[in-house]
C-alpha positions in Angstrom: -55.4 -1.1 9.3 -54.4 2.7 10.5 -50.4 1.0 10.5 -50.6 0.8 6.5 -51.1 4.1 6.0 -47.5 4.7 7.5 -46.0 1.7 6.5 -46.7 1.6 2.7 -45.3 5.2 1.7 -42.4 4.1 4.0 -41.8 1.3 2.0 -42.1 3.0 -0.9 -39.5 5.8 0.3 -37.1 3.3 1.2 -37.8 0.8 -1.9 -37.1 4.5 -4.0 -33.7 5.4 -1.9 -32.4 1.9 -2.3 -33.2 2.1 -5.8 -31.6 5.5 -5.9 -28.5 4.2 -4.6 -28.1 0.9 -7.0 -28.5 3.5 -9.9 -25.9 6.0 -8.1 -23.5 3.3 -8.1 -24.2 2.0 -11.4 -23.7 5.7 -12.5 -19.8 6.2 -10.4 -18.7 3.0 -12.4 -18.7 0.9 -9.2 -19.1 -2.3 -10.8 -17.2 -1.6 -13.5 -13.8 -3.7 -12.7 -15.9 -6.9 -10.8 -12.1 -9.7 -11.4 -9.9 -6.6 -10.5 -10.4 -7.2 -6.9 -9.8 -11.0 -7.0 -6.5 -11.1 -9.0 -5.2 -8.3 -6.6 -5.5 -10.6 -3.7 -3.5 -13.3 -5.7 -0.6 -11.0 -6.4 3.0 -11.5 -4.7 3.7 -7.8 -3.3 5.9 -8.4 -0.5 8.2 -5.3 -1.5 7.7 -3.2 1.6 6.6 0.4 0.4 9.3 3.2 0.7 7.5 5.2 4.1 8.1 1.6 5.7 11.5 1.2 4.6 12.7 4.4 5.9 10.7 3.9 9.3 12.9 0.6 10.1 16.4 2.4 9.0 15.5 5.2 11.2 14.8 2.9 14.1 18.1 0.3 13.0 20.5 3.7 13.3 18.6 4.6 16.8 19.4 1.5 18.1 15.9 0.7 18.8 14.1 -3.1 17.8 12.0 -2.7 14.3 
């Protein structure tokens, strides 16, 4: 009976925190965009970016394997 008397205020402080964070999150627009995510993953980008690009032309014109 002695354990509740730790374990309920912990509860509480971690039921508070995680509430704490849900609103913190709600606040910073985190689920703002929920499909953005999803039709990202079903976009065509194979375009390599431009750092990439210039890495391999370096290593063509040093003679070295991309």
């Amino acid at each position: 009976m002695n354990m509740l008397l730790y374990l309920i205020p912990i509860a509480l402080f971690m039921g508070t925190l995680g509430l704490g964070a849900f609103l913190w999150s709600l606040k910073s627009g985190q689920f703002d965009d929920l499909e953005g995510a999803s039709w990202r993953v079903l976009t065509d980008d194979d375009t390599p970016r431009s750092d990439q690009t210039a890495a391999s032309a370096v290593s063509v014109k040093s003679g070295e394997a991309p």
